[in-house]
Biopython code that builds the backbone (N, CA, C, O; Angstrom):
import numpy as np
from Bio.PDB.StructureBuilder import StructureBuilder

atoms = [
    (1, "UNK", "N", (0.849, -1.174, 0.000)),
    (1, "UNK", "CA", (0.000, 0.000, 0.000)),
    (1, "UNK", "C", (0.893, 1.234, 0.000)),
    (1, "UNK", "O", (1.763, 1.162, 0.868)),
    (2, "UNK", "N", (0.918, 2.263, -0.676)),
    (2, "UNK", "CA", (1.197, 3.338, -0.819)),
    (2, "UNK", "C", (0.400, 4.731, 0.158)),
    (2, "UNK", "O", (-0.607, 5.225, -0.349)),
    (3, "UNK", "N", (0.708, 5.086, 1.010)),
    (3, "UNK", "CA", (-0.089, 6.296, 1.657)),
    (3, "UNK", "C", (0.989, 7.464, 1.138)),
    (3, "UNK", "O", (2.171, 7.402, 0.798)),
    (4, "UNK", "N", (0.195, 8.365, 1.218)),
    (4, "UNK", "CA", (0.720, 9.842, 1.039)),
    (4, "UNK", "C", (0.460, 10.896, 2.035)),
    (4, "UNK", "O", (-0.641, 10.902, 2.586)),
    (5, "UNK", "N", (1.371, 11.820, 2.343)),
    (5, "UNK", "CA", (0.750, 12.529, 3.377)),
    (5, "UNK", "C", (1.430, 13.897, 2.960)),
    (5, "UNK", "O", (2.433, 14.098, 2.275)),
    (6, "UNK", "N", (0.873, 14.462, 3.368)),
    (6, "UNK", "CA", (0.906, 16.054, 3.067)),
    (6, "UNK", "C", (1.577, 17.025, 3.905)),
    (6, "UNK", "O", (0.995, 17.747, 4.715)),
    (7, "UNK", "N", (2.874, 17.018, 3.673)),
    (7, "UNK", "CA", (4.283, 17.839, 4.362)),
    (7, "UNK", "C", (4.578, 19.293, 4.264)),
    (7, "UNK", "O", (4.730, 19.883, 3.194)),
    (8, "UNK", "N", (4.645, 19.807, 5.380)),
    (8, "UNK", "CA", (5.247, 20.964, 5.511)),
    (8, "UNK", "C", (6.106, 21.392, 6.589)),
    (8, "UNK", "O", (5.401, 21.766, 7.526)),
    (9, "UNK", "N", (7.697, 21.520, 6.918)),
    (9, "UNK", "CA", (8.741, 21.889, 7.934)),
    (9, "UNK", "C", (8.381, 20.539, 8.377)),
    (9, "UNK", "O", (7.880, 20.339, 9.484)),
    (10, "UNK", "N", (8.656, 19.509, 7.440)),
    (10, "UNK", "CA", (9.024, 17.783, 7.637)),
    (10, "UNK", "C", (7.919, 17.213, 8.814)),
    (10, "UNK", "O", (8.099, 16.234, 9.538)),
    (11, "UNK", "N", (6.912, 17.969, 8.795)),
    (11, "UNK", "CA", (5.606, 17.174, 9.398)),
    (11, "UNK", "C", (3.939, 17.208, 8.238)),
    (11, "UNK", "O", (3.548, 17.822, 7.245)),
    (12, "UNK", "N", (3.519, 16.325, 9.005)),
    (12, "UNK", "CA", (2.002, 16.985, 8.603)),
    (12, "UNK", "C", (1.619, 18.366, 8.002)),
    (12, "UNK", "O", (1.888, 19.333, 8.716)),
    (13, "UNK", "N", (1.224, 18.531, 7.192)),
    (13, "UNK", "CA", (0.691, 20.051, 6.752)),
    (13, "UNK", "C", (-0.930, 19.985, 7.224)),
    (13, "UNK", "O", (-1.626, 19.223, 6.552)),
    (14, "UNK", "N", (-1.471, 20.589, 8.127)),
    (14, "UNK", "CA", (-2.771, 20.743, 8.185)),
    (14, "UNK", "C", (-3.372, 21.265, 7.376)),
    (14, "UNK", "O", (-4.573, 20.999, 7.421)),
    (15, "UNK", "N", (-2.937, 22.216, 6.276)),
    (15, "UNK", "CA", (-3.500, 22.317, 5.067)),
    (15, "UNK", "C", (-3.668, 21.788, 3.970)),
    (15, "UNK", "O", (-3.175, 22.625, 3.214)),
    (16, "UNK", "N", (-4.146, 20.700, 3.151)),
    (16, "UNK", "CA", (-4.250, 19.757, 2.369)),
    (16, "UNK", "C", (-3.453, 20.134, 1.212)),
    (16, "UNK", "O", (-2.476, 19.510, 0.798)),
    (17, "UNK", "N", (-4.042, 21.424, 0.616)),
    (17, "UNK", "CA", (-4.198, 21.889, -0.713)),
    (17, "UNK", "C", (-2.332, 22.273, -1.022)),
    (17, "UNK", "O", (-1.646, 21.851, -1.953)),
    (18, "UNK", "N", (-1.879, 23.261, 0.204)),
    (18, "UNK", "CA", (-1.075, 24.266, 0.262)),
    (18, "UNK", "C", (-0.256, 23.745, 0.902)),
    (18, "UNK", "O", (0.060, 24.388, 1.903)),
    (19, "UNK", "N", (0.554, 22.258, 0.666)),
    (19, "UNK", "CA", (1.786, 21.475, 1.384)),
    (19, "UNK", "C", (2.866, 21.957, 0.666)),
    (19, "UNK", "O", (2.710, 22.629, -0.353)),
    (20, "UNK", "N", (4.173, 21.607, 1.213)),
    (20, "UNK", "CA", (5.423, 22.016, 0.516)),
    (20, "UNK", "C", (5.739, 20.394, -0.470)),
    (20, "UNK", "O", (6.383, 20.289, -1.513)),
    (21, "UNK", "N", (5.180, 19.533, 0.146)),
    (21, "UNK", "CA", (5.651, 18.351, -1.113)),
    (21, "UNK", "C", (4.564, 17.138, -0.058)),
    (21, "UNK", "O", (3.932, 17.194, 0.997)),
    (22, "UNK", "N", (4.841, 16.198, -1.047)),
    (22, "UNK", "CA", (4.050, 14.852, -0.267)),
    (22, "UNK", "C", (5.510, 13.876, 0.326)),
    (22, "UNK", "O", (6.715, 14.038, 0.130)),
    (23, "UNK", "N", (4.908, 13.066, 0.940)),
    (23, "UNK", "CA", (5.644, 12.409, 1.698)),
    (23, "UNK", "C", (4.548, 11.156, 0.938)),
    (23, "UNK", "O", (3.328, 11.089, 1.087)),
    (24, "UNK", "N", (5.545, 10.118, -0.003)),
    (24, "UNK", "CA", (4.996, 8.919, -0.317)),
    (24, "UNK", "C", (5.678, 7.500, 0.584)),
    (24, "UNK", "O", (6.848, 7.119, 0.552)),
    (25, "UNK", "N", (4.727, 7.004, 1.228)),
    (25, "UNK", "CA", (5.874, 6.112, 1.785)),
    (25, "UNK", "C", (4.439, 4.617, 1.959)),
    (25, "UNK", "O", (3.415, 4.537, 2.638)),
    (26, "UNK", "N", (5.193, 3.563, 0.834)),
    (26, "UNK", "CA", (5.120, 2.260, 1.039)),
    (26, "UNK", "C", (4.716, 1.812, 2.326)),
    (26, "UNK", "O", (4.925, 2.547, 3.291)),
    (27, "UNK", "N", (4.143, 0.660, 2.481)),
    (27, "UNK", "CA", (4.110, 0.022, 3.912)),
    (27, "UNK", "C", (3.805, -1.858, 3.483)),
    (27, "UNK", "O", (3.516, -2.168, 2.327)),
    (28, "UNK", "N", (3.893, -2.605, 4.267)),
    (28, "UNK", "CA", (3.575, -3.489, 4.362)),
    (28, "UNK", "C", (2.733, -3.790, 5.227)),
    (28, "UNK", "O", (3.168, -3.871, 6.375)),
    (29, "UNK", "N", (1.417, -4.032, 5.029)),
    (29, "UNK", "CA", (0.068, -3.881, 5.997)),
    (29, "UNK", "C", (-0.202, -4.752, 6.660)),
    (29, "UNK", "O", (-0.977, -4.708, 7.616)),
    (30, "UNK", "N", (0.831, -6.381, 5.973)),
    (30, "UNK", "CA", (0.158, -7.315, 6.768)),
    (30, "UNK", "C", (1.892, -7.338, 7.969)),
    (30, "UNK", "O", (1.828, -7.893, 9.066)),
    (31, "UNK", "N", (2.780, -6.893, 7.650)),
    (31, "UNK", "CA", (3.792, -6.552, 8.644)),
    (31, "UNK", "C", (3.681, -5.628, 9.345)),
    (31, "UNK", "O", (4.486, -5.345, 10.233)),
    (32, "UNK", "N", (2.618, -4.967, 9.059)),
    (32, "UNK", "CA", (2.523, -3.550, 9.306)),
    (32, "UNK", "C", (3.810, -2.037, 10.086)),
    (32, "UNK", "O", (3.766, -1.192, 10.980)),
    (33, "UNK", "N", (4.837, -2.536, 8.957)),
    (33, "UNK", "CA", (5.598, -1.449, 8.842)),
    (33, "UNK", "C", (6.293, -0.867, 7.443)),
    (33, "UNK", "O", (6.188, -1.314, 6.301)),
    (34, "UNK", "N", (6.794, -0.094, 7.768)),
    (34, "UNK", "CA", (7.366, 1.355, 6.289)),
    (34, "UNK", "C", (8.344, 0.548, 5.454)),
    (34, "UNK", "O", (9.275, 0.050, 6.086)),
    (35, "UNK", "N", (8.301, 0.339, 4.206)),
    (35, "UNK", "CA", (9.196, -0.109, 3.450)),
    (35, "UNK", "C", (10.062, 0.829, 2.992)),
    (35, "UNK", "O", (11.260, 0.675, 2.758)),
    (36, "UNK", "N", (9.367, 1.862, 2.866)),
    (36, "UNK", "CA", (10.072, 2.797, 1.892)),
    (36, "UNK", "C", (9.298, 4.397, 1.913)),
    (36, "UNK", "O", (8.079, 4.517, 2.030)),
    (37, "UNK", "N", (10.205, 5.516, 1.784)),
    (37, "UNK", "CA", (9.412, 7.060, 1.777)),
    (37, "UNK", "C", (10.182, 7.962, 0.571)),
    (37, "UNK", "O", (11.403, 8.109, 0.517)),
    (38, "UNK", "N", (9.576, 8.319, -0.026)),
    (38, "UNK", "CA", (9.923, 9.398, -1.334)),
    (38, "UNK", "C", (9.340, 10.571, -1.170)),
    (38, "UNK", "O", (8.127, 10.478, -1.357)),
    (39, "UNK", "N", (9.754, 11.825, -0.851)),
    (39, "UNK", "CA", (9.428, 12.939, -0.812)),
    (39, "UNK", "C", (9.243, 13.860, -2.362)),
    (39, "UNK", "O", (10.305, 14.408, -2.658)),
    (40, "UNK", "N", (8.048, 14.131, -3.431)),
    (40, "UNK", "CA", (7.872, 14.837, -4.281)),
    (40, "UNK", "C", (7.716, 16.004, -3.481)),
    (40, "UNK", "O", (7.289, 15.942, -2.328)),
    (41, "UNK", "N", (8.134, 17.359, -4.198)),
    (41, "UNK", "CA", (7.797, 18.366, -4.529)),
    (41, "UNK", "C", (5.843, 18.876, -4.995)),
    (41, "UNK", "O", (5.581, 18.459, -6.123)),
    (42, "UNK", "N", (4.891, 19.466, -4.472)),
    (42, "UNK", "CA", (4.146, 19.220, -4.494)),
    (42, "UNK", "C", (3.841, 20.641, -5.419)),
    (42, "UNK", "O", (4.315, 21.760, -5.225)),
    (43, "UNK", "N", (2.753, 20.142, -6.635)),
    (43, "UNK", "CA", (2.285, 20.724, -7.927)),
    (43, "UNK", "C", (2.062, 22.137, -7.137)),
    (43, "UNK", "O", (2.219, 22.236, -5.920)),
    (44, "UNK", "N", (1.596, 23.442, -8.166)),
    (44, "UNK", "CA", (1.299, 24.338, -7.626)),
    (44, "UNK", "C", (-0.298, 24.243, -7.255)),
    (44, "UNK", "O", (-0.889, 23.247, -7.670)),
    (45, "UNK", "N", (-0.956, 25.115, -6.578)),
    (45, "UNK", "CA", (-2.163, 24.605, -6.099)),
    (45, "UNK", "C", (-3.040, 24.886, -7.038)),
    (45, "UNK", "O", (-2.966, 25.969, -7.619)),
    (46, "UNK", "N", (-4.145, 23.848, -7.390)),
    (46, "UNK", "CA", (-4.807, 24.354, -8.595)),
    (46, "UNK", "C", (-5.860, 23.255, -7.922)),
    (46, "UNK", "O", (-5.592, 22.236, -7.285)),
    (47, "UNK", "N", (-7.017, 23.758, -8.248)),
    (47, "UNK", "CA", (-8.454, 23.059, -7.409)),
    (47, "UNK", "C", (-8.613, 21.569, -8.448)),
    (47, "UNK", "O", (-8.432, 21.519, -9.664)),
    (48, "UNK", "N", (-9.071, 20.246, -7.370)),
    (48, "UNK", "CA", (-8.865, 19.447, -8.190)),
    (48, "UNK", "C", (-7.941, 18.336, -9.036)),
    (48, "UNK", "O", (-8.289, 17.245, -9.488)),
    (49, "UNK", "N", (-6.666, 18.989, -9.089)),
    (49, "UNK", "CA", (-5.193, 18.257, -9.382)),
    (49, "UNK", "C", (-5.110, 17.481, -8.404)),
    (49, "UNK", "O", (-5.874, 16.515, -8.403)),
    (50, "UNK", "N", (-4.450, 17.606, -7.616)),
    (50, "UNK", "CA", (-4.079, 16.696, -6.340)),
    (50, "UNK", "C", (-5.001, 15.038, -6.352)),
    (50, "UNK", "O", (-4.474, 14.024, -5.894)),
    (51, "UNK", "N", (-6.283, 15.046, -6.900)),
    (51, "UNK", "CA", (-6.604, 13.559, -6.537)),
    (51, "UNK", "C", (-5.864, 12.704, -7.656)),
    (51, "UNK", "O", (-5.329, 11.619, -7.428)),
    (52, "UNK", "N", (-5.906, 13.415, -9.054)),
    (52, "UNK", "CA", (-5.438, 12.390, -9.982)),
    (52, "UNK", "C", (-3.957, 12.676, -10.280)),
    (52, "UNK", "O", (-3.487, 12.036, -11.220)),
    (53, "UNK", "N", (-3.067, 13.612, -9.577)),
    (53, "UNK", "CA", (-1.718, 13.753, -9.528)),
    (53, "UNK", "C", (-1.134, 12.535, -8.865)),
    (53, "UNK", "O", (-0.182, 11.924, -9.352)),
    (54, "UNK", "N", (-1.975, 12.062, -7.278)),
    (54, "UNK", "CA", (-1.632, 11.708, -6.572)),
    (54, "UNK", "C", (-1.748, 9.754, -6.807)),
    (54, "UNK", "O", (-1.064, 8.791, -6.462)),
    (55, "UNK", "N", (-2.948, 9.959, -7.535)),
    (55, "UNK", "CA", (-3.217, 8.391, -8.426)),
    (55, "UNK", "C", (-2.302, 8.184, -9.230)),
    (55, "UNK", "O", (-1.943, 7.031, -9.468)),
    (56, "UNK", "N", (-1.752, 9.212, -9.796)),
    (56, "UNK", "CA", (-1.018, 8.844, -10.680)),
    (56, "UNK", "C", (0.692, 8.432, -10.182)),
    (56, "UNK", "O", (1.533, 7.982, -10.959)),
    (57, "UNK", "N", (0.840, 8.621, -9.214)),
    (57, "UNK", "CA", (1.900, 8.201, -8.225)),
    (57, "UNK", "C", (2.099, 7.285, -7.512)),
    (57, "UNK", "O", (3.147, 6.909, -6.987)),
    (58, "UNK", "N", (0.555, 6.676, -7.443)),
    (58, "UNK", "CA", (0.294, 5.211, -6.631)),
    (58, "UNK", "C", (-0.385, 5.294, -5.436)),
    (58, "UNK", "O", (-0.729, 4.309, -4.783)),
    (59, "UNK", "N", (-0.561, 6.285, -5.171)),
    (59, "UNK", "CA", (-1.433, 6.666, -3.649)),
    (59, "UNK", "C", (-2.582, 5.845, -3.104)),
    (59, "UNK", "O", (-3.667, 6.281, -3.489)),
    (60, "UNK", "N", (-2.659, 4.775, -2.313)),
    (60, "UNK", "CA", (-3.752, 3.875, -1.856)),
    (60, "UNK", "C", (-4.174, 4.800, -0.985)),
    (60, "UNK", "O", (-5.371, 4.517, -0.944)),
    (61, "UNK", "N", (-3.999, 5.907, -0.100)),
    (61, "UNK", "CA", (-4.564, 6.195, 0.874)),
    (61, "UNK", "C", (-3.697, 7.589, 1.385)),
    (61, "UNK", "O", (-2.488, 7.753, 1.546)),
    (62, "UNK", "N", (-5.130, 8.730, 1.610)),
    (62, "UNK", "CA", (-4.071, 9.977, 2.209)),
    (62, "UNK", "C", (-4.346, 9.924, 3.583)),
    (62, "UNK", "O", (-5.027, 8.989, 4.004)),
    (63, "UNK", "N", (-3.891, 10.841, 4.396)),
    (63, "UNK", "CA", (-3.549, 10.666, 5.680)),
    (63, "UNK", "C", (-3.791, 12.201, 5.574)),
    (63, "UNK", "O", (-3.349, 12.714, 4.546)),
    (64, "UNK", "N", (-4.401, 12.999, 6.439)),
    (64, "UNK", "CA", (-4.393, 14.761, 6.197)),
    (64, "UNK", "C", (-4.694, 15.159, 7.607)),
    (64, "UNK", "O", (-4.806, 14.328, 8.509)),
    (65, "UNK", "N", (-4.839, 16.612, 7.800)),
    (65, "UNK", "CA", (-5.612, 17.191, 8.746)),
    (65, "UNK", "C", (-6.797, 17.485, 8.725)),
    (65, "UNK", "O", (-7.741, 17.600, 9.507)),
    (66, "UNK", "N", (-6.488, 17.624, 7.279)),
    (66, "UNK", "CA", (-7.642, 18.343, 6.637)),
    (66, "UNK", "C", (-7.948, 18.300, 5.174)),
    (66, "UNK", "O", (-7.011, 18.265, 4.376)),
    (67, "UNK", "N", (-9.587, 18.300, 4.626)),
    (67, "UNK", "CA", (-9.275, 18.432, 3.357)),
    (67, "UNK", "C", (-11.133, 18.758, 3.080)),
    (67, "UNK", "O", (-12.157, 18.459, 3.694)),
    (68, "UNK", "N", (-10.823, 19.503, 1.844)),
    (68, "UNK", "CA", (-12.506, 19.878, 1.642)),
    (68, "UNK", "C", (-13.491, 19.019, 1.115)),
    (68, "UNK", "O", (-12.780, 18.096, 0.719)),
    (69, "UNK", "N", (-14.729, 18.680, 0.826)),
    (69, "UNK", "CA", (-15.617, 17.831, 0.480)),
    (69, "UNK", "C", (-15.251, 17.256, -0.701)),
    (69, "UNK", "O", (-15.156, 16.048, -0.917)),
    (70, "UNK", "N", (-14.936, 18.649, -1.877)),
    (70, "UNK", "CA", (-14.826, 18.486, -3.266)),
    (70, "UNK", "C", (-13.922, 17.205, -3.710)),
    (70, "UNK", "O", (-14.224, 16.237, -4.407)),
    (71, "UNK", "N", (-12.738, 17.536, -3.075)),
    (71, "UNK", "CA", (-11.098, 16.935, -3.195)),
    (71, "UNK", "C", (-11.640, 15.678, -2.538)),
    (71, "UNK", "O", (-11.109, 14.641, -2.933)),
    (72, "UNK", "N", (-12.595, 15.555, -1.609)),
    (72, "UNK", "CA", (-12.724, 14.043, -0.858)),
    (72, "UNK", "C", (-13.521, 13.294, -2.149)),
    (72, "UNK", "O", (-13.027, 12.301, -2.684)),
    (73, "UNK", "N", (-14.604, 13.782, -2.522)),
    (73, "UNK", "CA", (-15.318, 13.263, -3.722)),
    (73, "UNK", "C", (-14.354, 12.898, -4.745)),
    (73, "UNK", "O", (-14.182, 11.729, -5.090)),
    (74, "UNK", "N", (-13.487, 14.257, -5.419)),
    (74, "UNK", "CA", (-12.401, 13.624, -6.094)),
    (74, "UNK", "C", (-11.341, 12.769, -6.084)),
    (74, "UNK", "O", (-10.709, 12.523, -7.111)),
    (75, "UNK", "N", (-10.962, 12.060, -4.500)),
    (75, "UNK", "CA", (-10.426, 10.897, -3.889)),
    (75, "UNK", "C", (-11.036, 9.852, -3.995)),
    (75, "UNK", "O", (-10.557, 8.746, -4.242)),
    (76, "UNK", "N", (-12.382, 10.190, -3.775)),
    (76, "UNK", "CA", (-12.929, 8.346, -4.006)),
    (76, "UNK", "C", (-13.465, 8.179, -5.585)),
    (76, "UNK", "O", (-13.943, 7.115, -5.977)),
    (77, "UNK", "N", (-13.347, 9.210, -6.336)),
    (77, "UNK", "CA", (-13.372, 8.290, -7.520)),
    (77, "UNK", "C", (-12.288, 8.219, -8.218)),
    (77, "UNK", "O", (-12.462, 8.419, -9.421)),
    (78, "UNK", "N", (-11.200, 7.998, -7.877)),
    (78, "UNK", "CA", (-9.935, 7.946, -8.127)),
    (78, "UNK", "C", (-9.544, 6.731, -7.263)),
    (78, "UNK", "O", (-8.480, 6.145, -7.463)),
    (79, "UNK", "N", (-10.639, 6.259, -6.049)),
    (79, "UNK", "CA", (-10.032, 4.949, -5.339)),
    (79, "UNK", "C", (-9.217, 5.058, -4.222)),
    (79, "UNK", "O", (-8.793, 4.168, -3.484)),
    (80, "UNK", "N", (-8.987, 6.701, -4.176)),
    (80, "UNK", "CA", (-7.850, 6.851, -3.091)),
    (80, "UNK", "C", (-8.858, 7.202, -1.477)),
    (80, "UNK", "O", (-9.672, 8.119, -1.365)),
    (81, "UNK", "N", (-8.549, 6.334, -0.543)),
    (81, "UNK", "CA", (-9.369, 6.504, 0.540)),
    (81, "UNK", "C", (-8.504, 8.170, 1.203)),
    (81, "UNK", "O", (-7.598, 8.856, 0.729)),
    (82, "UNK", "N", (-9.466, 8.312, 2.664)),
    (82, "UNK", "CA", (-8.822, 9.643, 2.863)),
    (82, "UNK", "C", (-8.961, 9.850, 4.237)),
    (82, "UNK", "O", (-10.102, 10.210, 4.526)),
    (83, "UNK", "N", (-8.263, 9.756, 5.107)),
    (83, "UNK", "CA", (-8.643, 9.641, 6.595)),
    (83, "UNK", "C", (-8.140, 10.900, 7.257)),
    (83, "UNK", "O", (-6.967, 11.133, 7.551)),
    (84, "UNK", "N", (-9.137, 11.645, 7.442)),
    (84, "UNK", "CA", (-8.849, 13.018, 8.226)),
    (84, "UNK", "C", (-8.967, 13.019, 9.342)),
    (84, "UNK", "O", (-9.230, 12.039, 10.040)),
    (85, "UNK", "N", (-8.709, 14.649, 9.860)),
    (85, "UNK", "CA", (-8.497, 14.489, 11.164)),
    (85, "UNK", "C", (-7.057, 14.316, 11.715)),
    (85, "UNK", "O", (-6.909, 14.992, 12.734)),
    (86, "UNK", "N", (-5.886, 13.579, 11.335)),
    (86, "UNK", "CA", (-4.835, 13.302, 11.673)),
    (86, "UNK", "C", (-3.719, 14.990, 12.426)),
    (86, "UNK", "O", (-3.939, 16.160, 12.111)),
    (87, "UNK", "N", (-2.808, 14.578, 13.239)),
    (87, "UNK", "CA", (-2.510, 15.620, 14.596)),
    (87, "UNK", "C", (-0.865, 16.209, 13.164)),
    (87, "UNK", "O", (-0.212, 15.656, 12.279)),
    (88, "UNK", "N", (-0.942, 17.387, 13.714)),
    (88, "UNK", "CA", (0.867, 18.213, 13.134)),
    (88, "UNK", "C", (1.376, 16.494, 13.613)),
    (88, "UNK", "O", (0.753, 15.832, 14.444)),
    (89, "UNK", "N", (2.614, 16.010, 12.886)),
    (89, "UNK", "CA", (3.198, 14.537, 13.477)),
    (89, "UNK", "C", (4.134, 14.456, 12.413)),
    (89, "UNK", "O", (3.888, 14.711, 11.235)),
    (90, "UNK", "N", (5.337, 14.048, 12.937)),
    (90, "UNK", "CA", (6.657, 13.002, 11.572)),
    (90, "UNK", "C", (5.458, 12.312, 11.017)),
    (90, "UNK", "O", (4.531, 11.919, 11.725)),
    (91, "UNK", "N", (5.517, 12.169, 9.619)),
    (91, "UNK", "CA", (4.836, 11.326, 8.415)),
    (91, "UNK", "C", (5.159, 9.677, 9.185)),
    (91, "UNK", "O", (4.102, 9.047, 9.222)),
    (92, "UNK", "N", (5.911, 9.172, 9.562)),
    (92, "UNK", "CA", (6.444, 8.106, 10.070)),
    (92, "UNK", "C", (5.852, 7.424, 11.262)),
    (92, "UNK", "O", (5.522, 6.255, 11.464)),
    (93, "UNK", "N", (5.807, 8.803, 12.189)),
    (93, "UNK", "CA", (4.893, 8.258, 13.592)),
    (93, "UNK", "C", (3.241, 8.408, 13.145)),
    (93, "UNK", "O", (2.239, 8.179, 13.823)),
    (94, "UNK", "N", (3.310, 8.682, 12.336)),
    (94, "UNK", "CA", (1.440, 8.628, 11.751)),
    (94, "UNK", "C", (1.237, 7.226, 11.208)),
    (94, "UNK", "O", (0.242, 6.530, 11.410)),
    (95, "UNK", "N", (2.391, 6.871, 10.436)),
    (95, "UNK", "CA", (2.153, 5.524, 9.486)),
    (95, "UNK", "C", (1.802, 4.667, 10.531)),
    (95, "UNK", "O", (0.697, 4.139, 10.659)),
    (96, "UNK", "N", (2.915, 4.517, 11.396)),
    (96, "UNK", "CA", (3.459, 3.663, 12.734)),
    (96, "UNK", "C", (1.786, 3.697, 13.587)),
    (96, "UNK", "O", (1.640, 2.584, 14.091)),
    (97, "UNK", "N", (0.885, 4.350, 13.802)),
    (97, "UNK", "CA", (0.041, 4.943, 14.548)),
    (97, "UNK", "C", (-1.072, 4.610, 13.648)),
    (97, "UNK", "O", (-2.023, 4.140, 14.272)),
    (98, "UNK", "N", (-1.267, 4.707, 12.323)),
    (98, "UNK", "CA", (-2.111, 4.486, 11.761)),
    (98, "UNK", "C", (-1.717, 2.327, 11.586)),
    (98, "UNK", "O", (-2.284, 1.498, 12.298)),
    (99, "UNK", "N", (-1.080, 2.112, 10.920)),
    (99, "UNK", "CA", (-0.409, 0.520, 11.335)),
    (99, "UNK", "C", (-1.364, -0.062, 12.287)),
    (99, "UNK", "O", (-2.261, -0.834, 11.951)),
    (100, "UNK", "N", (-1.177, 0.271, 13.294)),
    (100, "UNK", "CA", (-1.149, 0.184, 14.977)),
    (100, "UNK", "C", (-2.419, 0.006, 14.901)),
    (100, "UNK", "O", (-2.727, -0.782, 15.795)),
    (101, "UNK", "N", (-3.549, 0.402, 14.157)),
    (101, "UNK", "CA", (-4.671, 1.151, 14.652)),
    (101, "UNK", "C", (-4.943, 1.935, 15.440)),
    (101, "UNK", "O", (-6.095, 1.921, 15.873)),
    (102, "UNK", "N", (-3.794, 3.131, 16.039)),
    (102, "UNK", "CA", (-4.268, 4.094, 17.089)),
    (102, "UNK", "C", (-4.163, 5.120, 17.005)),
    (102, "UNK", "O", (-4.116, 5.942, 17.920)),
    (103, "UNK", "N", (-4.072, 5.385, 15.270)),
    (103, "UNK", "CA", (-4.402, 6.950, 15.029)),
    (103, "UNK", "C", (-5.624, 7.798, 15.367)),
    (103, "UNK", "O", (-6.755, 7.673, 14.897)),
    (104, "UNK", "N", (-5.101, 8.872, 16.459)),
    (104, "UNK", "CA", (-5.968, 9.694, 16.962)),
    (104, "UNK", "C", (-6.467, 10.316, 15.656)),
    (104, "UNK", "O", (-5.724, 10.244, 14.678)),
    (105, "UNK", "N", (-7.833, 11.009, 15.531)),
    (105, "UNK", "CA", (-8.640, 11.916, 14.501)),
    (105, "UNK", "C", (-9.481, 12.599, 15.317)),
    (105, "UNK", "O", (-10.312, 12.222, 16.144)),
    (106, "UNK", "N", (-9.064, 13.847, 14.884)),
    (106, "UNK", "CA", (-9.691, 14.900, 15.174)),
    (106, "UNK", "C", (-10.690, 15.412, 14.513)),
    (106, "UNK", "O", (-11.409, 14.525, 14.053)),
    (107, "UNK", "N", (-11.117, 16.714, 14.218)),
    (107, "UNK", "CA", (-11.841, 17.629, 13.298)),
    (107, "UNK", "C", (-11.117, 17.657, 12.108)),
    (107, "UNK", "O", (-9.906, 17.456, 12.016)),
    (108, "UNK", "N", (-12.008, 17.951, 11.053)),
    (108, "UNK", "CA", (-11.535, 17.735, 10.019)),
    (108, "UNK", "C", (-10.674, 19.247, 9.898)),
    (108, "UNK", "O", (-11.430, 20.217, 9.838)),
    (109, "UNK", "N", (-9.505, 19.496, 9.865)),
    (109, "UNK", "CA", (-9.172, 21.360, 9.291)),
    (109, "UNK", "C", (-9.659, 21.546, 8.065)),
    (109, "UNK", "O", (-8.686, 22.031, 7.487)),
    (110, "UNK", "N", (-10.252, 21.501, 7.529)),
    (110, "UNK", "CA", (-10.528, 22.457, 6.174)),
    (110, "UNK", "C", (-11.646, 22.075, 5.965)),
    (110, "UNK", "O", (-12.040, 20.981, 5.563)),
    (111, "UNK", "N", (-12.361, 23.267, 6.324)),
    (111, "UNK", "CA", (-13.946, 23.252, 5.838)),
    (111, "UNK", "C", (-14.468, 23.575, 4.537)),
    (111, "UNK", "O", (-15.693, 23.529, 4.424)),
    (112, "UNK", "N", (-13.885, 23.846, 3.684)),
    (112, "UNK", "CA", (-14.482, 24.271, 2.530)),
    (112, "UNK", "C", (-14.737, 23.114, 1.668)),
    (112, "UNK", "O", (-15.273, 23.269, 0.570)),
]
sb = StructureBuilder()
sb.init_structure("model")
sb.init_model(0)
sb.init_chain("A")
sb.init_seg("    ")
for serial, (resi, resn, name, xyz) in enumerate(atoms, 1):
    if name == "N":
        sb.init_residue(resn, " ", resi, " ")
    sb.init_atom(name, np.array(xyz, "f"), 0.0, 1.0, " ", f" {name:<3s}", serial, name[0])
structure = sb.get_structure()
């Protein structure tokens, strides 16, 4: 499985749209740990891009703080699940936490 998560000053970006790059990182689900992490550079923001940028990279699943209705609609028909709510965190201790099953979720940040 491929998750992606949305980086900014090498954590979480609580802003979905407006990250400095993604954090792609592999896992093995039934080991449930990190195989592997690739940091892209993330497109400029343009409404919409991000679900099929991110398909197109391999993305099984985002991990966010936040993200708006539209972009969630445009995630699931692209297949990519989307679990919001997730805390500022290293991309790593989220995987590790999400793995685990004990990723805390909060409010979603981005209401629009």
């Amino acid at each position: 499985m491929r998750i992606a998560i949305p980086v900014a000053n090498e954590q979480l970006s609580p802003h979905f749209g407006h990250c400095e790059k993604f954090a792609l990182i592999d896992v093995d689900t039934t080991d449930r740990k990190i195989l592997s992490r690739v940091d892209i550079e993330a497109p400029p923001h343009e409404p919409g891009l991000l679900p099929i940028w991110l398909a197109e990279r391999g993305a099984d699943l985002i991990i966010t703080g936040g993200v708006g209705r539209r972009a969630q609609g445009l995630f699931a028909e692209q297949g990519i699940r989307v679990v919001i709510g997730a805390p500022v965190a290293v991309p790593e201790v989220l995987i590790d936490s999400y793995l685990a099953g004990e990723l805390s979720l909060g409010a979603n940040l981005c209401d629009h």
